[in-house]
N, C-alpha and C positions, 0 to 999 in steps of 0.2 A: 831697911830701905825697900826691900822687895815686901814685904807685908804691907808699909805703907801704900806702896803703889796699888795691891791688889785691894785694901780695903778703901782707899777713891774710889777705884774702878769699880767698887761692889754698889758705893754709896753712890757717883752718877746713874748706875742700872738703875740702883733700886727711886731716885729721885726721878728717873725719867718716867719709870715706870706709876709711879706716885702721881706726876703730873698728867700721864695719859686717864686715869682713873676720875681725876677731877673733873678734868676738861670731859671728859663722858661725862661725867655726873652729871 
């Protein structure tokens, strides 16, 4: 349960971070 939680939490970072990269592009 707790890996689940941390690897969302990992995947919205790394999605948000994803999206800021674009949106620059």
């Amino acid at each position: 349960m707790v890996m689940g939680g941390v690897k969302k939490l990992a995947g919205t970072v790394a999605g948000k971070a994803s999206d800021k990269v674009v949106s620059g592009a």
